[in-house]
C-alpha positions as CSV (number, residue, x, y, z in Angstrom):
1,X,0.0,0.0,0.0
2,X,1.3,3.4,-0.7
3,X,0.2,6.2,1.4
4,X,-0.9,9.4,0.5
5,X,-4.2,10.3,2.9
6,X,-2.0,12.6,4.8
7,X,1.1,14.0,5.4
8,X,1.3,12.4,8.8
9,X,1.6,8.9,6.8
10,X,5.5,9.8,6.4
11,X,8.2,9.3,8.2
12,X,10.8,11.6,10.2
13,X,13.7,12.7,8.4
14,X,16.8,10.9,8.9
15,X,17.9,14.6,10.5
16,X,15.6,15.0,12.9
17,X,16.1,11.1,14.1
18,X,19.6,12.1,14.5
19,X,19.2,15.0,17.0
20,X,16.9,13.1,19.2
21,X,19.8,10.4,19.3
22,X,22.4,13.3,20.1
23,X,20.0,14.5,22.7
24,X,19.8,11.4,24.2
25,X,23.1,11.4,25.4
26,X,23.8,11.9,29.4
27,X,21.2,13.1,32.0
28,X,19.8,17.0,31.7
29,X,17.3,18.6,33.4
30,X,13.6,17.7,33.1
31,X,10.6,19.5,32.1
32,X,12.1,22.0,30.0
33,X,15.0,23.2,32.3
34,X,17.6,21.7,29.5
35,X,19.9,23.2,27.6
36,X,17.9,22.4,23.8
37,X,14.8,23.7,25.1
38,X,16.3,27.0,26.0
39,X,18.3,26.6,22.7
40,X,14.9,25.9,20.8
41,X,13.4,28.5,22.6
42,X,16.1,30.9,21.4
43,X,15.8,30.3,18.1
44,X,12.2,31.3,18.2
45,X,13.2,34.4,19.5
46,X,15.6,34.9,16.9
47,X,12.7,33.9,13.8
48,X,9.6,36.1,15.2
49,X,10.8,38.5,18.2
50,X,12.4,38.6,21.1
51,X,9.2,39.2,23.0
52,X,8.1,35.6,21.6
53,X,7.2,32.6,23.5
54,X,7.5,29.3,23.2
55,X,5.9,25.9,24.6
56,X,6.5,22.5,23.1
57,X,3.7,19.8,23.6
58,X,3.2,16.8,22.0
59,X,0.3,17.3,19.7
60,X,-1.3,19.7,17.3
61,X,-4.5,18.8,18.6
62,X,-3.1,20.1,22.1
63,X,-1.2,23.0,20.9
64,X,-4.9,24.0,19.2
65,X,-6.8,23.9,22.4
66,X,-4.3,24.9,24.9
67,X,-3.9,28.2,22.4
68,X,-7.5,28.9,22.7
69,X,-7.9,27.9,26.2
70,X,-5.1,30.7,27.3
71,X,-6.9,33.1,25.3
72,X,-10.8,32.4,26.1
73,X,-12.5,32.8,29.7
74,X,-15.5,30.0,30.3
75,X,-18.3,32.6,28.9
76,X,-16.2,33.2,26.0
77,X,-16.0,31.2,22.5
78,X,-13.9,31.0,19.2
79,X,-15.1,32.3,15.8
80,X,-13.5,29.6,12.7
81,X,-14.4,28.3,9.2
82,X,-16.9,25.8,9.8
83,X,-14.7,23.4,8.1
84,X,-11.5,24.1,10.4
85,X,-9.9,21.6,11.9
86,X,-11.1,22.5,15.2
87,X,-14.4,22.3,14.5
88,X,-14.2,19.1,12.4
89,X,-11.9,16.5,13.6
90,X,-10.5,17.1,16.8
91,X,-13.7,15.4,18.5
92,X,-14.9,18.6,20.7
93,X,-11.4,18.9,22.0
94,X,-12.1,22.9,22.5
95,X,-15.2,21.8,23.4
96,X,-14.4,19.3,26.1
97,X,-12.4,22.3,28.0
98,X,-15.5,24.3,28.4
99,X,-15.2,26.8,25.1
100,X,-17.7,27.0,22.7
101,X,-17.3,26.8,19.0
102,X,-19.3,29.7,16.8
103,X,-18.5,27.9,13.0
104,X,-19.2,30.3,9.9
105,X,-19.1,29.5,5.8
106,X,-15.8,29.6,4.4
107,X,-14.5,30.2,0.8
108,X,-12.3,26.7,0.4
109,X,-11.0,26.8,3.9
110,X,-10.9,30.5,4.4
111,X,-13.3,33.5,6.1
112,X,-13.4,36.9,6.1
113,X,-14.2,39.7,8.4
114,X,-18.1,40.1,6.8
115,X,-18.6,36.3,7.8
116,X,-17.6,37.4,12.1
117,X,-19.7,40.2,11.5
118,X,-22.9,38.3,12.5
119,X,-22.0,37.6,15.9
120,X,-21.7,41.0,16.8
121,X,-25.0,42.6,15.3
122,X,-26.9,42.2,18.9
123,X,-25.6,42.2,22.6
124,X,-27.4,39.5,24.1
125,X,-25.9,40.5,27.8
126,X,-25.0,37.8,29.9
127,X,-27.4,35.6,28.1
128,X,-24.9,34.5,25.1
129,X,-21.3,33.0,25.1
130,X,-19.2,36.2,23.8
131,X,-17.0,35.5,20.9
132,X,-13.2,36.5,21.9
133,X,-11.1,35.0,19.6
134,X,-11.2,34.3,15.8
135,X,-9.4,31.3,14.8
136,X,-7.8,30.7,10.9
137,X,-5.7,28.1,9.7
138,X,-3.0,28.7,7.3
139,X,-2.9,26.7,4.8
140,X,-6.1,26.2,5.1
141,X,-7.8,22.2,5.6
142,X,-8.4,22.8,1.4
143,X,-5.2,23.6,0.9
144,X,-5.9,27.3,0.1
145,X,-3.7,30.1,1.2
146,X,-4.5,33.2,3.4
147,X,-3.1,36.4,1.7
148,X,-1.3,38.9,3.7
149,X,-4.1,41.4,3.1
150,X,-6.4,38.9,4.1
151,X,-4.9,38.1,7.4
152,X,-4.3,41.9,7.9
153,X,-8.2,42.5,7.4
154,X,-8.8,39.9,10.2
155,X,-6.5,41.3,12.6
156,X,-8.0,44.8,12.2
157,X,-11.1,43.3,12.3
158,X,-10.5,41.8,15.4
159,X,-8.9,44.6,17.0
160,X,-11.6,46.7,16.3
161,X,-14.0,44.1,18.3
162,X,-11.7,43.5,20.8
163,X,-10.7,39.9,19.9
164,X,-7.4,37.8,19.7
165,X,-6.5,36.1,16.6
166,X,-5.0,32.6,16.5
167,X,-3.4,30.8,13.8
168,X,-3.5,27.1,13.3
169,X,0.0,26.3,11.6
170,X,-0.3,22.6,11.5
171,X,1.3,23.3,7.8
172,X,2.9,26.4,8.2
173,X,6.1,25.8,6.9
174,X,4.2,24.5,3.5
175,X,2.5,28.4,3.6
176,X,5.6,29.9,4.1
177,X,7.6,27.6,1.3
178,X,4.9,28.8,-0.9
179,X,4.4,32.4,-0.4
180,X,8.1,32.7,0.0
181,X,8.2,34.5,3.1
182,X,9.6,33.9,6.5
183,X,7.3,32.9,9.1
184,X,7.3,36.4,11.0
185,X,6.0,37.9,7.7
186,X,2.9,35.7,7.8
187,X,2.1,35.7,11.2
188,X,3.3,37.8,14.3
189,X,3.8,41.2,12.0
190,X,0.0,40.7,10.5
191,X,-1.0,40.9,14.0
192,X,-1.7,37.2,14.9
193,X,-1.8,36.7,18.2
194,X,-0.9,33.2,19.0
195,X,-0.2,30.1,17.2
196,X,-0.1,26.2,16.8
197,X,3.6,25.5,15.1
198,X,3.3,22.4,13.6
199,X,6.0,20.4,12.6
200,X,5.2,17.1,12.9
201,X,3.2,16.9,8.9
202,X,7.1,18.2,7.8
203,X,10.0,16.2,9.1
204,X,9.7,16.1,12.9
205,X,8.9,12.6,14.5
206,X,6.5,14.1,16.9
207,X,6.4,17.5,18.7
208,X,4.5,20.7,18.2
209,X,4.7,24.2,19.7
210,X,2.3,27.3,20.7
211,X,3.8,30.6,20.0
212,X,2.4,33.9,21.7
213,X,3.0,36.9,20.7
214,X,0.5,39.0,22.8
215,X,1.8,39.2,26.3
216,X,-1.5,39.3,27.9
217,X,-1.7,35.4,26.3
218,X,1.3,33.9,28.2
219,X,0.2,34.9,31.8
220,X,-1.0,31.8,32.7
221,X,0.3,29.1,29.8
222,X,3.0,27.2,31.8
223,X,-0.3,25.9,34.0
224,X,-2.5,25.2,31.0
225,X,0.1,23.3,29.9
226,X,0.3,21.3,32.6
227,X,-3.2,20.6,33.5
228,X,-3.4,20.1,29.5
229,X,-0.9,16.8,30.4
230,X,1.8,19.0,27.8
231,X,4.4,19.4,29.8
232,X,6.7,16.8,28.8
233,X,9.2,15.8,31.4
234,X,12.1,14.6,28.8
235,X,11.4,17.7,26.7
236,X,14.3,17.6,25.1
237,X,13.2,15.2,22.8
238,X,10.7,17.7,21.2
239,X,13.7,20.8,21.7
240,X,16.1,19.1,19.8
241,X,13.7,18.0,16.5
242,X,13.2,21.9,16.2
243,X,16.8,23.1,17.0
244,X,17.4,20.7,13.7
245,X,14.1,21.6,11.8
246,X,14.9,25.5,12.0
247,X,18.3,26.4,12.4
248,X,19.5,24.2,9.3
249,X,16.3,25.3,7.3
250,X,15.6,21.6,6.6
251,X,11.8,23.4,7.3
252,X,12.4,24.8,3.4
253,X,13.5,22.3,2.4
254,X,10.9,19.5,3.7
255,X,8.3,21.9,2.2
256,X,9.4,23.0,-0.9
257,X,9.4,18.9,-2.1
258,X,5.9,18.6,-0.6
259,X,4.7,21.8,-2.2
260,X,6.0,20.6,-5.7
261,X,5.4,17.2,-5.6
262,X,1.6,18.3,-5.2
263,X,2.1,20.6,-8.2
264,X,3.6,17.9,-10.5
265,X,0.5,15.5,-9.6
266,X,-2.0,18.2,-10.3
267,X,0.0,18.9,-14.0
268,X,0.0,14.8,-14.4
269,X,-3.9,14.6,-13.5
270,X,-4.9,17.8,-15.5
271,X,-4.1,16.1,-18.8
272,X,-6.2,12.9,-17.9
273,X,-10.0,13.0,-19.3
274,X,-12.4,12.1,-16.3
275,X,-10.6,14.0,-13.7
276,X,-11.5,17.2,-12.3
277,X,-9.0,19.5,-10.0
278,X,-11.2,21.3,-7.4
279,X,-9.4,23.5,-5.7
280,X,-6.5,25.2,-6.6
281,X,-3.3,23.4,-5.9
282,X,-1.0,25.4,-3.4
283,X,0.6,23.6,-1.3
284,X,1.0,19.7,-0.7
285,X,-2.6,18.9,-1.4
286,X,-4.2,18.0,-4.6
287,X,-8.2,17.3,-4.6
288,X,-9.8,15.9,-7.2
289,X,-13.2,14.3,-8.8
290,X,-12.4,11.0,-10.0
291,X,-14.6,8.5,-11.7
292,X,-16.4,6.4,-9.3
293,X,-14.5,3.2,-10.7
294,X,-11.4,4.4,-11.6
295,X,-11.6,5.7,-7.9
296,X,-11.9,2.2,-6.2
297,X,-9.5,0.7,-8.8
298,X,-7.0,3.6,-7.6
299,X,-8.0,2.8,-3.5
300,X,-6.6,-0.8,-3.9
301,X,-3.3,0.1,-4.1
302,X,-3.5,3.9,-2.4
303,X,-4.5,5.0,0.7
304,X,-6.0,8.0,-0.3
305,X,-8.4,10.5,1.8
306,X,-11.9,10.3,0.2
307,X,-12.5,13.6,0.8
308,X,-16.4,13.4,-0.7
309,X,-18.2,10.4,-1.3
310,X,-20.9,12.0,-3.6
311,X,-21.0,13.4,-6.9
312,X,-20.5,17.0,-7.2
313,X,-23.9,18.4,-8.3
314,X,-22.0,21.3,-10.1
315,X,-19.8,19.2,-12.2
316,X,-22.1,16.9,-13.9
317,X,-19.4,15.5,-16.2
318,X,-17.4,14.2,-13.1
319,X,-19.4,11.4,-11.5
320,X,-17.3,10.4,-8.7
321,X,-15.8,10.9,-5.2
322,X,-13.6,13.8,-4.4
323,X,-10.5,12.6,-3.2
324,X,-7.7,13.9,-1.4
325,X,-3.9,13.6,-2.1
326,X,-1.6,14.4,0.3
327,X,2.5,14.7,-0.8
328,X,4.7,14.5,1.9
329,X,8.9,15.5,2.1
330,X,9.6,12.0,1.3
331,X,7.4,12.1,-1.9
332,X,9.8,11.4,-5.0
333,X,9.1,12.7,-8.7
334,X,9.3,9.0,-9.0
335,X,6.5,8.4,-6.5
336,X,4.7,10.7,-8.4
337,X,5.1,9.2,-11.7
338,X,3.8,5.8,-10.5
339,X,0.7,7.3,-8.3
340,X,0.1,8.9,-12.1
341,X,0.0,5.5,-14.0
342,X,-1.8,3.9,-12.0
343,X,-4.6,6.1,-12.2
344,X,-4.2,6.6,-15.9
345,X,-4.6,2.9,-16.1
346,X,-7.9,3.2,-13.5
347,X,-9.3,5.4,-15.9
């Protein structure tokens, strides 16, 4: 079977398995008092701002609700695309804490400060959860990229309503690659206000981190962490993935492959009768309408996300699932070229 559902099918670079075994040698201290976790911590500082914090946990799931649980009081709830990850497949993790989730219509992954706007057109008193934070991921769960503009209208948005803004980066590095920024550029100086990091969908073996960048945000983290069962006690294993992951830029390259191994499927695909892109292709994703057989043909040998199991009403000419193809750092051209035949020869 060869995997492409999701980028978390892939491995951890040979890199990264290599710091964890240098980290491993002797004794250091535990729960973040070692010297790669301050180093790791440092080099966050040095990419977004000495006023930066970090916090490693274990999962992006966690990172996700331990960001919006620093930033939301009980009577207060989070604003996100009604298909964000949040609101889809963590299970009611937010939810489970005591926040409440106010979903909205998105444009492929992504909402704008006209779709908030409804939450604030009547003050219900004490009789409503309040919304205090809007929540965007980047790329988004279609793939899509957020605009600087567009993240600049949210934060001015949000200012203007008092709220904080939080950025899910489970693929941030793949945003970054693709914009051709630096992660400061896309985040902290657009006025986002805290964020997942991910790093475990581009090279690391596990390992995640929540950056604030409002003060106000931090007060109170170390304690969320730990009551969140976050704070790992041989954190060093996490530190010393990231001291790898950024200072050698190995981010860059993990997701430039991705990126472009997604971009030579979609050129491969767009030449093949039957199939119908439906999303632009951005980053490491690719969907796609596939012919109903020519589909299960192709989920023999693939595991591939069926992203929709109906036919797309607006695409007559395509009657078949929409699926979802994830590239990964380890994806090859080669890879690429047999994932390619073997649909060709499904169709």
């Amino acid at each position: 079977m060869k995997y492409y559902a999701s980028d978390n099918n892939s491995g951890a670079h040979p890199d990264v398995l290599k710091a964890v075994l240098a980290a491993n040698e002797g004794n250091v201290g535990s729960y973040g008092s070692d010297p790669y976790t301050r180093k790791a911590e440092d080099l966050f500082k040095q990419m977004f701002g000495a006023d930066t914090r970090a916090y490693f946990v274990f999962l992006g799931t966690a990172a996700n609700v331990l960001a919006l649980k620093a930033s939301l009081k009980p009577h207060e709830g989070v604003i996100c695309a009604s298909c964000g990850h949040i609101n889809t497949d963590e299970c009611g993790a937010i939810e489970s804490v005591g926040r409440k989730i106010f979903p909205v219509p998105h444009q492929n992954g992504k909402i704008r400060p006209s779709d908030c706007a409804e939450y604030f057109r009547h003050d219900a008193g004490a009789h409503r959860v309040l919304p205090r934070i809007v929540s965007i991921t980047q790329s988004t769960e279609l793939g899509i990229l957020y605009s600087n503009d567009e993240v600049r209208a949210l934060s001015e948005f949000c200012r203007e309503h008092k709220l904080y803004l939080h950025m899910d980066g489970a693929r941030i590095a793949n945003a970054a690659a693709a914009l051709g920024q630096d992660f400061r550029a896309i985040t902290k100086d657009l006025g986002v206000d805290i964020m997942s990091f991910g790093g475990t969908k581009n090279g690391l073996m596990f390992g995640e981190a929540v950056l604030v960048f409002n003060p106000a945000l931090a007060q109170d983290f170390d304690f969320y962490r730990k009551q969140g069962m976050q704070l790992g006690s041989k954190m060093r294993y996490i530190s010393a993935q990231f001291i790898t992951y950024l200072e050698s830029g190995l981010w860059l390259k993990n997701a430039t492959q991705a990126n472009a191994m997604a971009k030579l499927l979609a050129e491969k695909m767009q030449a093949m009768p039957g199939v119908k892109i439906t999303t632009p292709v951005q980053v490491n994703a690719v969907f796609a309408r596939v012919p109903e057989q020519a589909a299960q043909k192709l989920l023999r040998d693939f595991s591939i996300a069926m992203w929709d199991e109906g036919p797309d009403a607006t695409e007559p000419l395509v009657k078949g699932p929409e699926l979802r193809f994830m590239t990964s750092f380890n994806t090859t051209r080669e890879d690429i070229e047999e994932l390619a035949a073997a649909l060709s020869k499904a169709l």
